[in-house]
C-alpha positions as CSV (number, residue, x, y, z in Angstrom):
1,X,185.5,154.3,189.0
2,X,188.2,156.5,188.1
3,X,187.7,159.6,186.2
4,X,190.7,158.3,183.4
5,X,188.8,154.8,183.6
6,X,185.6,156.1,182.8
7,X,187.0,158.7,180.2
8,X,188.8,155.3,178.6
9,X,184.9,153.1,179.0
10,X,183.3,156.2,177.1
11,X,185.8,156.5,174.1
12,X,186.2,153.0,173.6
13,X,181.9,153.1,173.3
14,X,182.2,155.9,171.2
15,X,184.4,154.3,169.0
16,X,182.3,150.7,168.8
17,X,179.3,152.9,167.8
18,X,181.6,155.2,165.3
19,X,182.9,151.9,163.8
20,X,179.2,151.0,163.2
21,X,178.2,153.9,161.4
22,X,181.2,153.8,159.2
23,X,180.3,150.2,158.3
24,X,176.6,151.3,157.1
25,X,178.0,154.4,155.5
26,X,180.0,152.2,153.7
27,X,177.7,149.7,152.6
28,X,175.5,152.4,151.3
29,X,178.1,153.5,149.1
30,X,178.6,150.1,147.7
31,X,174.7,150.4,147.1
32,X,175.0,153.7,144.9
33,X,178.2,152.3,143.1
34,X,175.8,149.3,142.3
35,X,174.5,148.6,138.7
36,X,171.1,149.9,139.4
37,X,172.4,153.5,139.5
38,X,175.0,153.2,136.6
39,X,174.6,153.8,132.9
40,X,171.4,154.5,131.3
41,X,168.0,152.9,130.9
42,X,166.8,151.1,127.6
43,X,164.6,154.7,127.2
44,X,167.6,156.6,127.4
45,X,166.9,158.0,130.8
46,X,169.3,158.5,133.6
47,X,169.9,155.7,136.0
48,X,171.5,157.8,138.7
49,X,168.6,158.9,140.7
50,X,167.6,158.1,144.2
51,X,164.4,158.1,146.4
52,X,164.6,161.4,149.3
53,X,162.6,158.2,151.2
54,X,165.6,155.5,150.9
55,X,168.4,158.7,151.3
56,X,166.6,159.5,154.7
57,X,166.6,155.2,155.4
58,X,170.0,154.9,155.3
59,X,170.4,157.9,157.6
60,X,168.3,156.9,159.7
61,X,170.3,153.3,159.8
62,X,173.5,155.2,160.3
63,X,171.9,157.6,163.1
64,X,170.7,154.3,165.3
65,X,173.6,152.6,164.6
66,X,175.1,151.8,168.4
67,X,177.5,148.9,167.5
């Protein structure tokens, strides 16, 4: 194989796994637009806080997302 060919095989898997990522990245901001982080609760508390534990999940989704 080529040196352009293989140059061409890598950036086309590079860009199936980038297109990956960008689809959980976006879904995960869908998921903090969602209701359960907007507003207030009845008690008058905040509803925009998140879990470190589900942050780190969805990194780790977009970090083993290969396409």
């Amino acid at each position: 194989m080529n040196h352009i060919h293989r140059l061409q095989t890598d950036l086309a898997a590079a860009q199936v796994a980038l297109d990956a990522k960008d689809r959980i990245v976006r879904d995960f901001q869908t998921h903090l637009a969602g209701g359960k982080f907007q507003g207030t609760d009845a008690d008058g508390t905040r509803k925009d806080w998140i879990a470190t534990a589900d942050v780190r999940a969805w990194l780790a989704l977009i970090l083993a997302a290969e396409g």
